[in-house]
mmCIF file of the N, C-alpha and C atoms, coordinates in Angstrom:
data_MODEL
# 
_entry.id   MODEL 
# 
loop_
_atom_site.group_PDB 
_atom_site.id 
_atom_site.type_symbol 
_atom_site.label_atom_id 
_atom_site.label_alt_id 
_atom_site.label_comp_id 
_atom_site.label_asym_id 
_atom_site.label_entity_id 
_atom_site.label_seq_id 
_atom_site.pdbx_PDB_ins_code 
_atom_site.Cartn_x 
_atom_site.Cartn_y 
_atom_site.Cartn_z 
_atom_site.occupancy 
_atom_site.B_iso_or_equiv 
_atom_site.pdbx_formal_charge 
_atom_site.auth_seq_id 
_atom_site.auth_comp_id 
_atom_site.auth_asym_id 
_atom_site.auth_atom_id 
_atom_site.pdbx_PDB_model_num 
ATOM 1   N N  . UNK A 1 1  ? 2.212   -16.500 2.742   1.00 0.00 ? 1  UNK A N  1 
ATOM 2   C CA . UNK A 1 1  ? 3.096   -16.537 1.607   1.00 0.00 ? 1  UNK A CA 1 
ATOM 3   C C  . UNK A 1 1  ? 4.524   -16.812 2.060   1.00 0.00 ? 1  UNK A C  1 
ATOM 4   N N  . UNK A 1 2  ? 5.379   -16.179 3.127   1.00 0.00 ? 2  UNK A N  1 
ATOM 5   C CA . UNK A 1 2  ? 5.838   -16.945 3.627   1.00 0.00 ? 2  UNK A CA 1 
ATOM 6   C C  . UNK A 1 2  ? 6.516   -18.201 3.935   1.00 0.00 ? 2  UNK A C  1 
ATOM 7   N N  . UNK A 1 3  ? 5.155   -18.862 4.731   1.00 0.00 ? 3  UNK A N  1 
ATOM 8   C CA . UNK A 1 3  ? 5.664   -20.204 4.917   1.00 0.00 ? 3  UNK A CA 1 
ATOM 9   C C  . UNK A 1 3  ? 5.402   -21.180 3.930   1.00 0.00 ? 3  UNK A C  1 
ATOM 10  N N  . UNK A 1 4  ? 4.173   -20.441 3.080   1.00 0.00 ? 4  UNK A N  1 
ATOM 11  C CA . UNK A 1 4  ? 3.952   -21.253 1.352   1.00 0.00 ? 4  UNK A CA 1 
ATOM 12  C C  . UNK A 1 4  ? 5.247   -21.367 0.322   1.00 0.00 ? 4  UNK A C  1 
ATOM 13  N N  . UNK A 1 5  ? 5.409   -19.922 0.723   1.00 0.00 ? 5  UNK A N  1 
ATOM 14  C CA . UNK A 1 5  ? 6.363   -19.895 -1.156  1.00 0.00 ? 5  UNK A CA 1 
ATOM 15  C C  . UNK A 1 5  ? 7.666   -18.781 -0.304  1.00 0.00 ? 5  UNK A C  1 
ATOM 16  N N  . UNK A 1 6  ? 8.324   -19.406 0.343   1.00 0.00 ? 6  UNK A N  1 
ATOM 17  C CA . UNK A 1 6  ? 9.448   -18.085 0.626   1.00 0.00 ? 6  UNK A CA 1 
ATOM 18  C C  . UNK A 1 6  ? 10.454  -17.742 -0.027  1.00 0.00 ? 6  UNK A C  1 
ATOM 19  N N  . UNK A 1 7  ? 10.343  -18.515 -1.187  1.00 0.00 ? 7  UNK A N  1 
ATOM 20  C CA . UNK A 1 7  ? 11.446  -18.412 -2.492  1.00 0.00 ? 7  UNK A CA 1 
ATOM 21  C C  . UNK A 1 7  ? 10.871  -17.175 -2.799  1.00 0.00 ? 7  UNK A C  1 
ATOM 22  N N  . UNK A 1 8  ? 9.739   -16.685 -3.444  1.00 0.00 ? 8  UNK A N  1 
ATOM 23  C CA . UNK A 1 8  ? 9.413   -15.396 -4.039  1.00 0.00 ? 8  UNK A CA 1 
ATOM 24  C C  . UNK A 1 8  ? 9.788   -14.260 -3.308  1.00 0.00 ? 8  UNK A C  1 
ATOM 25  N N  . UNK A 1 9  ? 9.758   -14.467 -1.826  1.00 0.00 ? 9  UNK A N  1 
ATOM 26  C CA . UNK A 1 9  ? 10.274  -12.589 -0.814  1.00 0.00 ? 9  UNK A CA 1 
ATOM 27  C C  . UNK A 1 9  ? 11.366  -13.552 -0.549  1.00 0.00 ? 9  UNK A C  1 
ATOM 28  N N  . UNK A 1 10 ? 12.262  -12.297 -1.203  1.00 0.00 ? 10 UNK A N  1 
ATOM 29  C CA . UNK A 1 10 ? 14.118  -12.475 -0.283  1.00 0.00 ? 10 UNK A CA 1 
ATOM 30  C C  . UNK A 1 10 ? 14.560  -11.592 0.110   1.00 0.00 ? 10 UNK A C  1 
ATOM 31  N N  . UNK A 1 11 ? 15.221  -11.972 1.413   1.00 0.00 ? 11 UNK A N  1 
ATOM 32  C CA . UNK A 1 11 ? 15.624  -11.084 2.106   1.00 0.00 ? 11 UNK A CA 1 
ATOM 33  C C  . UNK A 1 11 ? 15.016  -11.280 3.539   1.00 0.00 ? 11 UNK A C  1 
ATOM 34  N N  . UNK A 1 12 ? 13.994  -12.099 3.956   1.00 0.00 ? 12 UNK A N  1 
ATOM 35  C CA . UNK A 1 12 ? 13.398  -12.389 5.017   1.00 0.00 ? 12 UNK A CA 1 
ATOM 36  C C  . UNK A 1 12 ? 13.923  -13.053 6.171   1.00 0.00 ? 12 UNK A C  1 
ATOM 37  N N  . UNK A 1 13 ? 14.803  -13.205 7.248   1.00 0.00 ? 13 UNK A N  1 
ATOM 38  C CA . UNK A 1 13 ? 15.413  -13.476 8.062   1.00 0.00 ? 13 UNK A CA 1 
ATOM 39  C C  . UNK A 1 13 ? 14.366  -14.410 9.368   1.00 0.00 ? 13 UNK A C  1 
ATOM 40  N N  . UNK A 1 14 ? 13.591  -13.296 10.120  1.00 0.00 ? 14 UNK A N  1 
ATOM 41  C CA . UNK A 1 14 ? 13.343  -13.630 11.017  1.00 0.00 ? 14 UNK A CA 1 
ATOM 42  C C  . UNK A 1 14 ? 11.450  -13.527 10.138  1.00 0.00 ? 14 UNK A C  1 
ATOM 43  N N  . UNK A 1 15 ? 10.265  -14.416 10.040  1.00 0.00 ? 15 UNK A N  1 
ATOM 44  C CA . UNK A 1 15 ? 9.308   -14.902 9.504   1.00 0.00 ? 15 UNK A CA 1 
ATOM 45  C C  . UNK A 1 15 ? 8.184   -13.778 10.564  1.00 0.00 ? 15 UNK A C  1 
ATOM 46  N N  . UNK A 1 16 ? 8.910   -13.794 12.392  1.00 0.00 ? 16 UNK A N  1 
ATOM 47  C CA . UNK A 1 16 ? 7.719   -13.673 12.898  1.00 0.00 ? 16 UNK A CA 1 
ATOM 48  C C  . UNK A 1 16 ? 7.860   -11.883 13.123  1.00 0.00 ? 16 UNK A C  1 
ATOM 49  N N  . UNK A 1 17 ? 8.916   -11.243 12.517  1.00 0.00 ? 17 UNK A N  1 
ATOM 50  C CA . UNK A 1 17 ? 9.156   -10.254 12.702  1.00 0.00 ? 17 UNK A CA 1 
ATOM 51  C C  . UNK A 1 17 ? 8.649   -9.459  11.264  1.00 0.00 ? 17 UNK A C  1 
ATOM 52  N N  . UNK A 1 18 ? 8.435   -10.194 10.119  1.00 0.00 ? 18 UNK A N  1 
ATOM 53  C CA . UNK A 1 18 ? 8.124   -9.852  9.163   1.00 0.00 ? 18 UNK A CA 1 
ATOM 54  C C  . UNK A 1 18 ? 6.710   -9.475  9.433   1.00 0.00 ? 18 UNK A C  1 
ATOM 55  N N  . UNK A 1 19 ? 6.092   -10.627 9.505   1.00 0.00 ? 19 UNK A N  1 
ATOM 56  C CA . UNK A 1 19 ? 4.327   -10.902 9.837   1.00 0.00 ? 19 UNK A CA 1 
ATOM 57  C C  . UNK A 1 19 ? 3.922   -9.981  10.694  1.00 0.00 ? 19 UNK A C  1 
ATOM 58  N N  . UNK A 1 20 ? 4.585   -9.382  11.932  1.00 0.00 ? 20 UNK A N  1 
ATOM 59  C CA . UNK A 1 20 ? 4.258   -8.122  12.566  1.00 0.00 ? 20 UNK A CA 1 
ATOM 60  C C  . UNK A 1 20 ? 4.240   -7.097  12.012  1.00 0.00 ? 20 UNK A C  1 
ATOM 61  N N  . UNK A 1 21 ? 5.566   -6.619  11.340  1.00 0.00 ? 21 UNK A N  1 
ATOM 62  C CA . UNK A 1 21 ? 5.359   -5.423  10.156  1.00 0.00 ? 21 UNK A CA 1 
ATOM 63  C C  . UNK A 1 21 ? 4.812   -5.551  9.244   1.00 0.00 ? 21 UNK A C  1 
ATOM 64  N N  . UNK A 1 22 ? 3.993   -6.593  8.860   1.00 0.00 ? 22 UNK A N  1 
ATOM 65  C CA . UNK A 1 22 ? 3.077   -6.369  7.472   1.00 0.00 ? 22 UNK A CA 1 
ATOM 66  C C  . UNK A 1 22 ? 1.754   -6.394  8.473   1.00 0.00 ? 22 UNK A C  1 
ATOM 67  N N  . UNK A 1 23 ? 1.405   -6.802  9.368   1.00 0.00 ? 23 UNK A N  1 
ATOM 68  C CA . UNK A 1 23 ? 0.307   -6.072  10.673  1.00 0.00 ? 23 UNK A CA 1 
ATOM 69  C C  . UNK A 1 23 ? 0.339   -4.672  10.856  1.00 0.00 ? 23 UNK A C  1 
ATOM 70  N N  . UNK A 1 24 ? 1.692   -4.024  11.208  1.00 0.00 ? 24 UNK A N  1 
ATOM 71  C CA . UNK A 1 24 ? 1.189   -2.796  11.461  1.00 0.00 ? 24 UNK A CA 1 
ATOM 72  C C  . UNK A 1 24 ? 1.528   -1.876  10.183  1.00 0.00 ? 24 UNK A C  1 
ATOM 73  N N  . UNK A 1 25 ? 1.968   -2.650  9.677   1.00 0.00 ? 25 UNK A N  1 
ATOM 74  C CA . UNK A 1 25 ? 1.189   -1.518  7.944   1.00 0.00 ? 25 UNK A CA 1 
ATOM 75  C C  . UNK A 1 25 ? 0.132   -1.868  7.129   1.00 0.00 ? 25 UNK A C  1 
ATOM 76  N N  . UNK A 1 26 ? -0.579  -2.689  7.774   1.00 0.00 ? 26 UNK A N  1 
ATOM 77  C CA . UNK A 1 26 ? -2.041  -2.614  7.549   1.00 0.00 ? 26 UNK A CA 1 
ATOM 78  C C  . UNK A 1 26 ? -2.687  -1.871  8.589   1.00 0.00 ? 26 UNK A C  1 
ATOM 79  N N  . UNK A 1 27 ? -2.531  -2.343  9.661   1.00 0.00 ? 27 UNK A N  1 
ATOM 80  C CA . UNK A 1 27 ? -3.312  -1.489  10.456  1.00 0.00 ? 27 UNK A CA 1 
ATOM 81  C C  . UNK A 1 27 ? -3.211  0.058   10.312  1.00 0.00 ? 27 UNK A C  1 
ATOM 82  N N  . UNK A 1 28 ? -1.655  0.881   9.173   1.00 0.00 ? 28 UNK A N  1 
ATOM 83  C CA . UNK A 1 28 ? -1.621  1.929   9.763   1.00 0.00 ? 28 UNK A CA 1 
ATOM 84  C C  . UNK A 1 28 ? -2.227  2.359   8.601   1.00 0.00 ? 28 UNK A C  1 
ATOM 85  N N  . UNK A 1 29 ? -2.653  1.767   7.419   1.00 0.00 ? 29 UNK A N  1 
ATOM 86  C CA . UNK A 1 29 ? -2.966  2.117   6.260   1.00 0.00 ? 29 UNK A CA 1 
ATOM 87  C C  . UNK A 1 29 ? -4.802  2.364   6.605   1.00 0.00 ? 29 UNK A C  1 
ATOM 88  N N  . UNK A 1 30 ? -5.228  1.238   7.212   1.00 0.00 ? 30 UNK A N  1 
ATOM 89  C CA . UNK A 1 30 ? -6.550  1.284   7.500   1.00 0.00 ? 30 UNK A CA 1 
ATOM 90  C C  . UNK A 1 30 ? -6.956  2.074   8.540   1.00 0.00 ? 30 UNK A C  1 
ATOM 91  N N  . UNK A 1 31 ? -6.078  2.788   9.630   1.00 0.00 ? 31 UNK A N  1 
ATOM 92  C CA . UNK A 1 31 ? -6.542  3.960   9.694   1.00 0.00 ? 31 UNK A CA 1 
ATOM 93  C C  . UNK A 1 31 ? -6.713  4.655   9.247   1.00 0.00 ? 31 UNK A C  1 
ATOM 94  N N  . UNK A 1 32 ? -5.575  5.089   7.949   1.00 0.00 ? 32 UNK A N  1 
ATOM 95  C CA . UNK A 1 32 ? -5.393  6.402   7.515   1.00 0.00 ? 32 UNK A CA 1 
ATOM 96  C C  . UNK A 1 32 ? -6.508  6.300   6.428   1.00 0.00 ? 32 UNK A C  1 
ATOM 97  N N  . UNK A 1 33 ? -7.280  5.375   6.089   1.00 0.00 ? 33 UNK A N  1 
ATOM 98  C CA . UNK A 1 33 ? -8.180  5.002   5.146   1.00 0.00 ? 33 UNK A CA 1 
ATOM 99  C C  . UNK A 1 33 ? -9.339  5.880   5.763   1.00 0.00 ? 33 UNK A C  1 
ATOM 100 N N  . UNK A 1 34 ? -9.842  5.408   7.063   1.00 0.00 ? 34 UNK A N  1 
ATOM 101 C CA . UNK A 1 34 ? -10.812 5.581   7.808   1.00 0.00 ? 34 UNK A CA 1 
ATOM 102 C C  . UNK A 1 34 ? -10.826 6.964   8.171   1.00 0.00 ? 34 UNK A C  1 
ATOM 103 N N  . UNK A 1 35 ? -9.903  7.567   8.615   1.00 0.00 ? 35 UNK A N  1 
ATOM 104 C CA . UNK A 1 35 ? -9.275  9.057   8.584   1.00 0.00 ? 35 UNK A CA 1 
ATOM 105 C C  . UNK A 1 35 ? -9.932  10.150  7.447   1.00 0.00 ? 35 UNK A C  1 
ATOM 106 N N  . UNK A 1 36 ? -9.248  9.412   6.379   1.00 0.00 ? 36 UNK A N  1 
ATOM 107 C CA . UNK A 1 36 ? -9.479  9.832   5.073   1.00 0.00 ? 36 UNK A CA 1 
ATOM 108 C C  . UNK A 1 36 ? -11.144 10.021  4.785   1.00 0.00 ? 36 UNK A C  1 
ATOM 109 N N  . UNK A 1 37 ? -11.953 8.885   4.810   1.00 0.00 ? 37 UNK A N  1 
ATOM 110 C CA . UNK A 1 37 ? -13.038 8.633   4.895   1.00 0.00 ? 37 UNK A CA 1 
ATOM 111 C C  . UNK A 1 37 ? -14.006 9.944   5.812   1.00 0.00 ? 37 UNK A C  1 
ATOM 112 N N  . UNK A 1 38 ? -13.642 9.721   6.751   1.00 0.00 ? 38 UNK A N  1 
ATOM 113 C CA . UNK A 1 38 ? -14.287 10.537  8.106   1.00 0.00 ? 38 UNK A CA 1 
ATOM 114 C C  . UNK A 1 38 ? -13.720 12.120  7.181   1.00 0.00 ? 38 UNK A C  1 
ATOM 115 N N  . UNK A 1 39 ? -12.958 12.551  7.147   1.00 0.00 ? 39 UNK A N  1 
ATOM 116 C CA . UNK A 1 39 ? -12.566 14.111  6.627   1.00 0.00 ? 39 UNK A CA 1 
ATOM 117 C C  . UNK A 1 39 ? -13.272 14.122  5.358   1.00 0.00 ? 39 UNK A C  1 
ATOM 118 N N  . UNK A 1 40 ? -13.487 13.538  4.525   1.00 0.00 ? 40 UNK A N  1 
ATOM 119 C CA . UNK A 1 40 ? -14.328 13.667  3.231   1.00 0.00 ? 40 UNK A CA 1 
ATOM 120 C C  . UNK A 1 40 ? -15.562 13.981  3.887   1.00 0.00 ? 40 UNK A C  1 
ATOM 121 N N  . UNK A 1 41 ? -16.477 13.089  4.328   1.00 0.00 ? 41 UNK A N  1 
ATOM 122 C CA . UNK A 1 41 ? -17.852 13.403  4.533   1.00 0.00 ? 41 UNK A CA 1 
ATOM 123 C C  . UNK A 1 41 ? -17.793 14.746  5.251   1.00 0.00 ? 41 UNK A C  1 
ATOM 124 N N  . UNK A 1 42 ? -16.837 14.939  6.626   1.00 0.00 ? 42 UNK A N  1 
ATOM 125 C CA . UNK A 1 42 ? -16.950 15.992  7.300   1.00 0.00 ? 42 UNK A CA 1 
ATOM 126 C C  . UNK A 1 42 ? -17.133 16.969  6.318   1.00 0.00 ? 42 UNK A C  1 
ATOM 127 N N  . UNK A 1 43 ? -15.924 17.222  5.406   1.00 0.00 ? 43 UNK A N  1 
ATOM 128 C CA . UNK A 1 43 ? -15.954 18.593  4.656   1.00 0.00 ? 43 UNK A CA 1 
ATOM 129 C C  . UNK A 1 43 ? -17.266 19.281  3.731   1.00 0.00 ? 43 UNK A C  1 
ATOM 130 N N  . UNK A 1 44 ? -17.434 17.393  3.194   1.00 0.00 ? 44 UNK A N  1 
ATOM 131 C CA . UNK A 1 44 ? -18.952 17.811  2.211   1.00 0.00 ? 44 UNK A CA 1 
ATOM 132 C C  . UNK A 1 44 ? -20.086 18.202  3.045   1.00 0.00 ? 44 UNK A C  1 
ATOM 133 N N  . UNK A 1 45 ? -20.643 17.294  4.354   1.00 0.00 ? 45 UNK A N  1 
ATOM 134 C CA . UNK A 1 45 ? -21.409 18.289  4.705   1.00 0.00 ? 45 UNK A CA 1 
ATOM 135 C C  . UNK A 1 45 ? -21.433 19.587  5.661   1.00 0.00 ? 45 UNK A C  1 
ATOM 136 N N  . UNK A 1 46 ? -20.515 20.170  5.817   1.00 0.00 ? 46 UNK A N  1 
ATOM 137 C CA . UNK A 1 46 ? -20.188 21.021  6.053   1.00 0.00 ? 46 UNK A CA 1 
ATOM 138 C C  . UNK A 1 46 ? -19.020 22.471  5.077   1.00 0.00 ? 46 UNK A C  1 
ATOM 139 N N  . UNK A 1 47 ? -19.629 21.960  4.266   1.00 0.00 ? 47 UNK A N  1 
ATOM 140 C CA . UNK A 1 47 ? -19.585 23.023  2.913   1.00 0.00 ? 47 UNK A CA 1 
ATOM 141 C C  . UNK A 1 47 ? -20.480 23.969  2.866   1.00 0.00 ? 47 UNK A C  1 
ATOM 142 N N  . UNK A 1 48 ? -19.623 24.938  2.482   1.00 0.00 ? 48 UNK A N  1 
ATOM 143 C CA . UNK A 1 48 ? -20.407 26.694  2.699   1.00 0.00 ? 48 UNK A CA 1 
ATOM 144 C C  . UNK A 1 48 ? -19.648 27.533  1.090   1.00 0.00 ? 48 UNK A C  1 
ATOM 145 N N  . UNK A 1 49 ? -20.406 27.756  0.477   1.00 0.00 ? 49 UNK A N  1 
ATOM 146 C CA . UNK A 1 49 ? -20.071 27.991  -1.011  1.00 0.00 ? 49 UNK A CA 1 
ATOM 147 C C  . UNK A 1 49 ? -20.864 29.254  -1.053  1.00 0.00 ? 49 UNK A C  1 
ATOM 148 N N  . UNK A 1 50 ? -20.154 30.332  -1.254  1.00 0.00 ? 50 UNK A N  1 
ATOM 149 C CA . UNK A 1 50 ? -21.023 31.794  -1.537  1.00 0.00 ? 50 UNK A CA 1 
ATOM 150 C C  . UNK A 1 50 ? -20.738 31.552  -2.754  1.00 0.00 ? 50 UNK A C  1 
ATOM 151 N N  . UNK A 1 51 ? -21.576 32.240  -3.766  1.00 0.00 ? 51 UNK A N  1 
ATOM 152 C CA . UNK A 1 51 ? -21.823 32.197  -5.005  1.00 0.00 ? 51 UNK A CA 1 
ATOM 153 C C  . UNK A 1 51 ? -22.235 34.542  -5.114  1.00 0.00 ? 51 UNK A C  1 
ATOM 154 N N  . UNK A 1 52 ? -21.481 33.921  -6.002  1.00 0.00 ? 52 UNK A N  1 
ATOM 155 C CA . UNK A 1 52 ? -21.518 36.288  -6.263  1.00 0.00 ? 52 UNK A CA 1 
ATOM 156 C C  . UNK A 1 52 ? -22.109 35.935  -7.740  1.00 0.00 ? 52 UNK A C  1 
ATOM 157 N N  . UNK A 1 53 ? -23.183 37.013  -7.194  1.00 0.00 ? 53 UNK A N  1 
ATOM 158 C CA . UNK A 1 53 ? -24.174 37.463  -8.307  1.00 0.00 ? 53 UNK A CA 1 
ATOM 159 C C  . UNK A 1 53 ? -23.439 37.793  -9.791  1.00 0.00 ? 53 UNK A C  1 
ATOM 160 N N  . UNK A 1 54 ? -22.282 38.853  -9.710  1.00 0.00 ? 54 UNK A N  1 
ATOM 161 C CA . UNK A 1 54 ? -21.701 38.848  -11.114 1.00 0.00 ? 54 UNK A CA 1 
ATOM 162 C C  . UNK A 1 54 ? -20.370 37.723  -11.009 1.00 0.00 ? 54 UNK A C  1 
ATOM 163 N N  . UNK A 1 55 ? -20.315 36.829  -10.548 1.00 0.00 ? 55 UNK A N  1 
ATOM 164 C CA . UNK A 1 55 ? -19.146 36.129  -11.079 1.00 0.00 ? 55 UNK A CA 1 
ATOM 165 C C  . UNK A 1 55 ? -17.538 35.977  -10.725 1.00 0.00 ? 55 UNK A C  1 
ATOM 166 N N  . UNK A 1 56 ? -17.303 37.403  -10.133 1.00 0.00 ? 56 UNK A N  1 
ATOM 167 C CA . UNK A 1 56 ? -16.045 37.873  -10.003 1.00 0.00 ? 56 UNK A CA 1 
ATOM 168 C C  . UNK A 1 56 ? -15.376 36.847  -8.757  1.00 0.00 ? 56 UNK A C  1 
ATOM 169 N N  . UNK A 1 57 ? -14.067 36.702  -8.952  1.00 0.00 ? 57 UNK A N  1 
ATOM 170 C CA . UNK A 1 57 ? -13.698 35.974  -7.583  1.00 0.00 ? 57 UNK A CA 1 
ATOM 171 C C  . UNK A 1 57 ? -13.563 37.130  -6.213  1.00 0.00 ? 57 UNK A C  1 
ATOM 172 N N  . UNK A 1 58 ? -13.419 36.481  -5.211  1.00 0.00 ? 58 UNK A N  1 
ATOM 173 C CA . UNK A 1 58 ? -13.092 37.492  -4.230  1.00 0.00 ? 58 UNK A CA 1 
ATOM 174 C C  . UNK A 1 58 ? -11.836 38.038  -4.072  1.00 0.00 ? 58 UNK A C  1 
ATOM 175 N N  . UNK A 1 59 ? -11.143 37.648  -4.957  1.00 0.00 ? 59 UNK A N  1 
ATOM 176 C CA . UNK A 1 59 ? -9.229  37.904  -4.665  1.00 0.00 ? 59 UNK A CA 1 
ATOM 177 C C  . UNK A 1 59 ? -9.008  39.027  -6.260  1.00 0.00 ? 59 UNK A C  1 
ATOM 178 N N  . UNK A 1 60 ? -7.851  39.728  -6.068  1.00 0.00 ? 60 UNK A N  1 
ATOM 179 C CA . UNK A 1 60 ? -7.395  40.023  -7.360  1.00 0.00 ? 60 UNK A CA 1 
ATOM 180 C C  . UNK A 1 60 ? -6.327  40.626  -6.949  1.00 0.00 ? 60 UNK A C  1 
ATOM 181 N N  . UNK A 1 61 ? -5.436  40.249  -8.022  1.00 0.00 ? 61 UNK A N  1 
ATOM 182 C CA . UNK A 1 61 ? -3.491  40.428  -8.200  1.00 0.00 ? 61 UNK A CA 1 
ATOM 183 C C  . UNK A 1 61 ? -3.119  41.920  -8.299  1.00 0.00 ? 61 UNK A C  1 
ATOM 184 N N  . UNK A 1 62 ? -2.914  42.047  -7.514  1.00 0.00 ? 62 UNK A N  1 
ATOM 185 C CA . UNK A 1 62 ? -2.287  43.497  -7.212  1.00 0.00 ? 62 UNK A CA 1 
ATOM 186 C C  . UNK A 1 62 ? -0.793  43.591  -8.269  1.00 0.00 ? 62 UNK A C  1 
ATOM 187 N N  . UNK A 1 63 ? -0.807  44.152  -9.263  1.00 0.00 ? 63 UNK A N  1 
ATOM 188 C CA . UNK A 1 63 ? 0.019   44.095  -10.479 1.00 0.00 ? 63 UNK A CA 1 
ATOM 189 C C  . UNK A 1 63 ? 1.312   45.189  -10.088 1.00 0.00 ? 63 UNK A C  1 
ATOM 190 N N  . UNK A 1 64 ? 1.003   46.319  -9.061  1.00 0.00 ? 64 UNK A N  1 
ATOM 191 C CA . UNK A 1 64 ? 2.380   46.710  -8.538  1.00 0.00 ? 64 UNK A CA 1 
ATOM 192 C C  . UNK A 1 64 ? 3.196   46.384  -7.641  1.00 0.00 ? 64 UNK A C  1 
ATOM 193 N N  . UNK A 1 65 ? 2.256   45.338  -6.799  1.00 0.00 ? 65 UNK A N  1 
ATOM 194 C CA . UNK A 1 65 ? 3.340   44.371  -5.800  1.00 0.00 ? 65 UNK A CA 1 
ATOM 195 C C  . UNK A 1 65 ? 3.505   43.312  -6.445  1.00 0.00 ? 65 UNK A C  1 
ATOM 196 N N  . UNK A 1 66 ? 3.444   43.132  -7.442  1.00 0.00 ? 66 UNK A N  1 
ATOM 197 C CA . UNK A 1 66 ? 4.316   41.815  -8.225  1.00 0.00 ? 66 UNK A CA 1 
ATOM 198 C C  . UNK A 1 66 ? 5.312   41.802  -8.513  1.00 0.00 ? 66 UNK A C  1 
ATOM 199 N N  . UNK A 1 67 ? 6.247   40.339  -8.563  1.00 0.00 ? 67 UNK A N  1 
ATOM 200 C CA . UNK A 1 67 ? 7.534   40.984  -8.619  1.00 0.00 ? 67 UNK A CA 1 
ATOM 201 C C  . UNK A 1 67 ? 8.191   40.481  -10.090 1.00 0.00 ? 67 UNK A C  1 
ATOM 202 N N  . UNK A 1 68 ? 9.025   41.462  -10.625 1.00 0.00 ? 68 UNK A N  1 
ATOM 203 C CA . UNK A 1 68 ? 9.192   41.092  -11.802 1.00 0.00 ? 68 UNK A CA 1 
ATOM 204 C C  . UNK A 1 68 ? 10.600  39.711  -12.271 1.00 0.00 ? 68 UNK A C  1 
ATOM 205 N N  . UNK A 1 69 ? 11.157  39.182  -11.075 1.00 0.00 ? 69 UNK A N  1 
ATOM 206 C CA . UNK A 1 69 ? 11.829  38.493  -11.250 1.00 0.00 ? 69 UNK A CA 1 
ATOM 207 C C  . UNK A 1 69 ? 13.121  38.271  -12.676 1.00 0.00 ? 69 UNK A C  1 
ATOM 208 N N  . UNK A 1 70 ? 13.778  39.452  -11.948 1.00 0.00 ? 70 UNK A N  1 
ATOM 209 C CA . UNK A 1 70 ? 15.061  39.871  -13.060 1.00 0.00 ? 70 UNK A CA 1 
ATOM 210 C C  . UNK A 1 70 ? 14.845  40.152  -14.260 1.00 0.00 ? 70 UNK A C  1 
ATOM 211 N N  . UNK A 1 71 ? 13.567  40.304  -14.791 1.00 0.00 ? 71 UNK A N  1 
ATOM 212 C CA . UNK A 1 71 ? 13.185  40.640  -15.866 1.00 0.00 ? 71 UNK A CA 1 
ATOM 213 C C  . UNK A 1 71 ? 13.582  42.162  -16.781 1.00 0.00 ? 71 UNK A C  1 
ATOM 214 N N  . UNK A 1 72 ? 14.297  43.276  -15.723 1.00 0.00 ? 72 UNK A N  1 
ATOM 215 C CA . UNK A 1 72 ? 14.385  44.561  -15.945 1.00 0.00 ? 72 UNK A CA 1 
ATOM 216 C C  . UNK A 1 72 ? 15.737  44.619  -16.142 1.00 0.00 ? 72 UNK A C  1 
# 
């Protein structure tokens, strides 16, 4: 696009310095793609989900260490 149409990108000085940085922001995107990729599957199969018989979560808000935020 470039050396086709260089009226449309302005601001382009040096052509072969451009074409390198649009290389390594592909390349850095398609790692982080592949990255991305690889950590998804990891997590799904290696998912561990307890499930509690009545429902309840495992956490609950302790209502006297809360803070009332200038409210008093």
């Amino acid at each position: 696009m470039l050396t086709a149409q260089p009226f449309l990108i302005g601001g382009i000085e040096d052509e072969e310095v451009a074409k390198s940085s649009a290389f390594g922001a592909m390349s850095c995107f398609a790692v982080t793609f592949v990255m991305s990729v690889v950590g998804i599957c990891y997590d799904r199969n290696n998912e561990v989900e307890d499930i509690k018989e009545n429902g309840e979560a495992e956490y609950h808000l302790a209502k006297d260490q809360m803070t009332s935020y200038g409210t008093h």
